[in-house]
Every structure is written in structure tokens, then in C-alpha cells.
N, C-alpha and C positions, 0 to 999 in steps of 0.2 A: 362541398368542402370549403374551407376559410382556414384564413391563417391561425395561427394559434395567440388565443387572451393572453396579452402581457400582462395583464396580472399576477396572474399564475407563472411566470418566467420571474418574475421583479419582487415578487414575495420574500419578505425578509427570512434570513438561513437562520435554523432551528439547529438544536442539538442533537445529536441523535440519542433516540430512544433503545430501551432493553427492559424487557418483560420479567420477572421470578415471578413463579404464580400470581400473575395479574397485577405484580406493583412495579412499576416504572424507575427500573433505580439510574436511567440515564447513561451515563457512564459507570458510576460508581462510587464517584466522589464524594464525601462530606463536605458538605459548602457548595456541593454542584449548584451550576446556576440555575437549570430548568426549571422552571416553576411546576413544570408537568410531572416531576418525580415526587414520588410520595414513601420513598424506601431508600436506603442505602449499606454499603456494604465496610461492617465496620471491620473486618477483619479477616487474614485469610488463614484456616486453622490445618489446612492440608491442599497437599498438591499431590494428587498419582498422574503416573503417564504409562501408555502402553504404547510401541511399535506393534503397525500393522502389518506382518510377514508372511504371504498366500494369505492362509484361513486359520492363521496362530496370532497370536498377543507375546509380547515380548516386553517383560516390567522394562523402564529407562530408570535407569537412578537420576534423580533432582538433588543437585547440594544445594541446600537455601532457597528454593525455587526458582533456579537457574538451570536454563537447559537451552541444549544449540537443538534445530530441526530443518532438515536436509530436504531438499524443493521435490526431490523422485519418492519420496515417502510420503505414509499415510501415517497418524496418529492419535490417540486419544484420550481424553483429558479428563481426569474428575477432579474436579474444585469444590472441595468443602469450607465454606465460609459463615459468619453471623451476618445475618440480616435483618436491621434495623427498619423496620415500619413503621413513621410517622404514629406515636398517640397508640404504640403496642411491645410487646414484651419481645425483647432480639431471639431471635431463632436461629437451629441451623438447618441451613438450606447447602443442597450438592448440586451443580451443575454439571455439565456432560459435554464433550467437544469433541466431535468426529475431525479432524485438521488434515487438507488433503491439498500437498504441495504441487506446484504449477506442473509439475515434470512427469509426474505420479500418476499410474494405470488406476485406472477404479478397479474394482475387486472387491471381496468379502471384506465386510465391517461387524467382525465378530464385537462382542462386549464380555468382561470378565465374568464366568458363572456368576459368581456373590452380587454383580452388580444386575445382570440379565435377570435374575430374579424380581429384581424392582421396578421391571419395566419400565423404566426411566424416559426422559426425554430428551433426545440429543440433539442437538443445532450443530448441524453439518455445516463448516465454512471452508470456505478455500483461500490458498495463501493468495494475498494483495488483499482480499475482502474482509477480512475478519472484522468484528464491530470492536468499536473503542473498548470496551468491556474487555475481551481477551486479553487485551496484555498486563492487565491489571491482577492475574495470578501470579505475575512472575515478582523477583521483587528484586531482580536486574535486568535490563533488555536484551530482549529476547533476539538469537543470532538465528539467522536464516543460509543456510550453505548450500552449494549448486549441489546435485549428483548425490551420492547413496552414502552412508555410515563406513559402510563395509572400503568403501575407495577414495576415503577423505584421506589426502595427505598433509599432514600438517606441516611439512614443511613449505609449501606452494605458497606463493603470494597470492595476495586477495585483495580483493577493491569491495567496501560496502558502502552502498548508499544507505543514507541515516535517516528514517522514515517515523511520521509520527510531530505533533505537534506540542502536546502536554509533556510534563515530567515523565508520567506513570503511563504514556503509550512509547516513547520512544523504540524504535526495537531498527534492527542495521540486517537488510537485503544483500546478500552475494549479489554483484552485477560483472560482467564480463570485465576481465582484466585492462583494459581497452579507453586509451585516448579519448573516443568516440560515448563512452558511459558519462562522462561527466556532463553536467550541465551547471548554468547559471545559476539556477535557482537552488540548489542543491549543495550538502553537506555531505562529502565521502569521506572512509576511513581506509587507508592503504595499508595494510601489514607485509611485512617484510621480513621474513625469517632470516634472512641471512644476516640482516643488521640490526634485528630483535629492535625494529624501529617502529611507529605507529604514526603515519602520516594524516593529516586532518586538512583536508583540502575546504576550501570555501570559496562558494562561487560567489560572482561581484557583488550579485543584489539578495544575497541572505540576509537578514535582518540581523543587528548585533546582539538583539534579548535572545534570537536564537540560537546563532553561535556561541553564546556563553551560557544558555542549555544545555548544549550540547559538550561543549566545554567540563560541563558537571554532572552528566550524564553515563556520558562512556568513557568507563574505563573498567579497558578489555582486561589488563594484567590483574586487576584486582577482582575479577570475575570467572575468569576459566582457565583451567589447569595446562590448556593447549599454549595458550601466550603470559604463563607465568613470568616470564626471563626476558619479556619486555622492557627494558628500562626506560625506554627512550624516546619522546615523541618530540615531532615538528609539525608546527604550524604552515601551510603555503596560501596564500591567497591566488586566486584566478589570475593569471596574466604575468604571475610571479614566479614559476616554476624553476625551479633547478635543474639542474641537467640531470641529478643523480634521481631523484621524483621520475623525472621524464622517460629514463631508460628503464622503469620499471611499470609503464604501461606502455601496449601495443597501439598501429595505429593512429592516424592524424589528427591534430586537437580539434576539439567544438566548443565553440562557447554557449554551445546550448547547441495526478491524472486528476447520484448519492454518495458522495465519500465517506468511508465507516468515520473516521477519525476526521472530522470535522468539529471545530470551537468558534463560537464564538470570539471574536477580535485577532483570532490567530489568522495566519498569512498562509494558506497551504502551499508547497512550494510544486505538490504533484496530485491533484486531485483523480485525473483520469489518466483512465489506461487504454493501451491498442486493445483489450478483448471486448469493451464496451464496442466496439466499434464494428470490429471482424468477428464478432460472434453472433450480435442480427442478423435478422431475417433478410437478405438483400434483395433488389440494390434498397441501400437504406440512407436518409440521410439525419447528420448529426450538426446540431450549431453548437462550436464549443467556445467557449466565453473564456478568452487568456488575459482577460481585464486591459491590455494596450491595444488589442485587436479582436473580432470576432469572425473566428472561423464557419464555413457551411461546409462540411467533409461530403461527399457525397460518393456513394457505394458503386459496386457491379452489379451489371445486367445479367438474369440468367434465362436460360431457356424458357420461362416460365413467366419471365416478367413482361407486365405490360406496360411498353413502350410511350401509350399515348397517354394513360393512367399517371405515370410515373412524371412525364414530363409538365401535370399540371401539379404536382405532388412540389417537384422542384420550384417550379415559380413562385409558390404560393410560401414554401420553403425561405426561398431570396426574401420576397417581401415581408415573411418573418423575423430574419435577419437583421434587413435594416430597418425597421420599427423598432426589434429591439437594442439597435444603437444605438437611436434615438432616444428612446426611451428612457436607456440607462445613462447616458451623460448629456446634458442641454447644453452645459458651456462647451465642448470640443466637439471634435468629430471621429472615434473610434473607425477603424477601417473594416469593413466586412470581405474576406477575404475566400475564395471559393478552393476548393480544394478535392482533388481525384483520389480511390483506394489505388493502393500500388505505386501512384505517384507522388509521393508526400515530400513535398520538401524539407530541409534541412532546420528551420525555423520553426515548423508545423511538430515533425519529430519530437525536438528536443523540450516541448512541452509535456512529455512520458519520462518516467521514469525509467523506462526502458523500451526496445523499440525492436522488431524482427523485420526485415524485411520481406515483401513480398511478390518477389519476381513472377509468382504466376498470376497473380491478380494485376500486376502491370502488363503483361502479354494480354490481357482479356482488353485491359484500358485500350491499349494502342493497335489491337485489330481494327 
């Protein structure tokens, strides 16, 4: 074994790619920058949606193509749009979207008879993954809520983090009510029923091109009939909080995740997630790159693993690490920084957009 070719770590970030029969429309954009797309999608001429309920389909009404979808649900999507290929005559093309939220049992993934006939092809994604391409059916962003349809109270307060880098990806994640959600790098949106308020938090080191994206982006009262009677928004910056802000999250302040929705020049504020992480093979280990520092996360032991295996896996690991510190800055010195599962610090965390802990894989750490 050998450490791993910085080449291949140092390789300049690409766009991500998206297939329609065999042409590369990118994102989606007209004027996308890829040089590698040879299609794009001038238009979107229908939006259906089904709720997946047991082994039933249940139509969603879309106003405008606008639609909220709940993190314990399953859903699916047909996007009829024209598709423009380079040097050919526009076409319509349908797309298919199996959407399976983080919370959400698998189960039957029935399709509409009219459409099962077609034997279609569906791209199964799951929420946090979806490729830049999905949110490009909607034609306001897309809301993501905890827990089921049936037990959404719309008076409850909510905290969303604002996810998404372009115009046309933006779309706002339910995150736990909680002090503890916020981070630096991040744009949350607080609603408040009680004072038909809409709070716009911004952490210290968001960029200002972003927050005045965002700025022009959401807006919730002029998009869903839940927070129609909104009037009223405020701006807070991090470290600026009011008390009246403050009493409506639980919990101690912090000042701090292939990413589908990755740009060129854009700054992502959350490229990785904890399931990259905890959902390998263990013990596994991961170098994650916070641009001020580089992390080595390093997994649990299981009955299974081999100890002596593992411990040259680690070293070779480290010295991957700091090569590619080196590598990636000559003037400074980035700190390479080692890190246990179960034991993540406070700093390491809040590099996630969101974060569980895991008390039982720290009992495994500290035996």
C-alpha cells in the first residue's frame, strides 16, 4: 500500500454532471459554464407529484411549482420539460424522481399505471443528495419540514437552514429548533407564528453576494399559503442577537458537508455530511478539507477488523494528510488535525449542517 496521488486529491473542482439520454445538460442552465454539456433545458412545461402512502400514490397539488416535502416521506416526481441539444431540434423529454426523505421507511415505490406503462427511468435520490438538477423543477425553493403531512402544525416555530449555492438551487432544510443548529457559515430562516415575523440570521463569515441572494431569494409570504400573514421580517447578524431572537431557540449558543450542488467560484458553506462518515464500512478513515484546517476523522473498531491492517492503513492515512497540506498551501501552514467517531469536538461538528450524536460509538471509543 502507499499513500494516496495528490494529484488526484489537488485536481481542479468540476461541475457536476446530469445525463437525459446521453447528453450532459450539467445543471441545467443556459449559459452553464461546463464545457462538457452539449444540451440544456429551456423550459419546464409540467410538474406532477405523487405521495408515497404503504403501496398507494396520493396526487400533491403544485401551485406554480411550488411544493413543501416532509423529511418521514417518500415521493415522486414527473418533470416534463423542452430539451435543447446543441446543433438539434428541442424536444420533450420527462424525467422521473423517486425523493426519499432522511426520516423515511423504504417501502413500495409504486409508479402511476399511465406512467408504469412507459417503463420509464427513475433516479432514486435521497434528501441532502439530490443533484443540482432537482431543484430546477421548482420555480420557488423548495421547503423541506421534519416529521409527516398528516402532523405538520403550522403554528410551531421553525428554524431553516438555507442550502444551495445558485439562484435556481436554493431550497431551506427544517433543522432542530435549537441554539446549537446555527453555525458560522450558514444562513438560517426563524418563523414565528406568533409574531407573523421571519427572522434571517447570518453567520459572521457568509459572504455578502450571498446574503443578498438570499435576500432575493426567500420569500416565504409570497410563496405558501401557510405563512401568507407574514409581514414582517428582521435581519440579525451572529453575535448580535436580541433577546426576543434568542428566547425563541432552545439550548446554548455555537458559533459554529462529491457535493451535488457544487459551482464553480461559489464558497459552499456545507459540503459534507455526518452520513458520509457513519455510514462506511468501519473502522474507516476520512481527510476532510475545512480550507483553515485538515481534518483525519478516523472510525470504530469492529469485531472483524483487523487491528494490525488498520494501524498501517492509519499511518499512511497521516502521511496523506500532511502531504496534502503541503501540497495545497506553500506560503502557510494549514494544521492537520486528528479526530475519533463518537468523539468529535465542537469545532469538527459544526463544519455539518447538522449533527446527531453518538453516544454509542463513544462507549466503543473509550473502552
Amino acid at each position: 500500500m502507499k499513500a494516496i496521488d495528490l494529484e488526484i486529491m489537488l485536481k481542479p473542482m468540476e461541475d457536476p454532471s446530469f445525463f437525459i439520454n446521453y447528453h450532459n445538460v450539467g445543471r441545467g442552465l443556459v449559459g452553464d459554464n461546463n464545457s462538457n454539456n452539449d444540451a440544456y433545458i429551456k423550459r419546464t412545461d409540467s410538474l406532477k407529484c405523487w405521495r408515497i402512502t404503504g403501496e398507494t400514490l396520493e396526487k400533491v397539488d403544485i401551485n406554480n411549482n411550488s411544493i413543501i416535502l416532509f423529511d418521514a416521506e417518500i415521493y415522486m416526481f414527473q418533470w416534463t420539460l423542452e430539451l435543447t441539444v446543441v446543433n438539434e431540434t428541442p424536444c420533450e423529454e420527462s424525467l422521473f424522481y423517486y425523493w426519499k426523505g432522511s426520516k423515511a421507511t423504504k417501502g413500495y415505490s409504486p409508479l402511476p399505471p399511465e406512467i408504469e406503462e412507459q417503463n420509464p427511468v427513475v433516479e432514486r435520490i435521497s434528501q441532502w443528495s439530490e443533484p443540482a438538477l432537482f431543484f430546477h423543477m421548482f420555480s420557488t425553493p423548495l421547503i423541506i419540514l421534519n416529521g409527516l403531512q398528516e402532523t405538520f402544525d403550522p403554528n410551531a416555530k421553525r428554524l431553516f437552514l438555507v442550502r444551495g449555492e445558485l439562484l435556481n438551487e436554493i431550497h431551506l432544510h427544517e433543522v432542530p429548533c435549537s441554539k446549537e443548529s446555527l453555525r458560522s457559515r450558514g444562513v438560517f430562516l426563524l418563523v414565528t407564528p406568533n409574531e407573523n415575523t421571519i427572522y434571517y440570521w447570518f453567520g459572521l463569515v457568509v459572504l455578502e453576494e450571498y446574503k443578498n441572494l438570499v435576500r432575493d431569494v426567500i420569500k416565504l409570504s409570497d410563496k405558501n399559503v401557510i405563512w401568507t400573514n407574514y409581514n414582517k421580517t428582521v435581519e440579525i447578524t451572529e453575535g448580535k442577537e436580541n433577546g426576543l431572537f434568542l428566547q425563541h431557540l432552545e439550548g446554548n449558543n455555537t458559533t459554529e458537508v462529491e457535493y451535488p450542488l457544487r459551482s464553480k467560484g461559489q464558497v459552499a458553506a456545507f459540503p459534507f455530511l455526518q452520513s458520509h462518515l457513519y455510514t462506511a464500512d468501519q473502522p474507516a478513515l476520512f481527510l476532510v478539507d475545512n480550507n483553515t484546517e485538515i481534518w483525519l476523522w478516523e472510525g470504530w473498531k469492529t469485531p472483524d477488523s483487523n487491528s494490525e491492517l488498520f494501524e498501517e492503513e492509519f499511518h499512511l492515512a497521516k502521511e496523506t494528510a500532511n502531504n496534502y497540506a503541503k501540497g495545497k498551501n506553500q506560503s502557510s501552514i494549514i494544521p492537520v488535525k486528528h479526530v475519533l467517531a463518537g468523539l468529535e469536538p465542537l469545532e469538527f461538528i459544526n463544519i455539518f449542517p447538522c449533527w446527531t450524536k453518538r453516544n454509542d460509538i463513544a462507549q466503543i471509543q473509550l473502552k
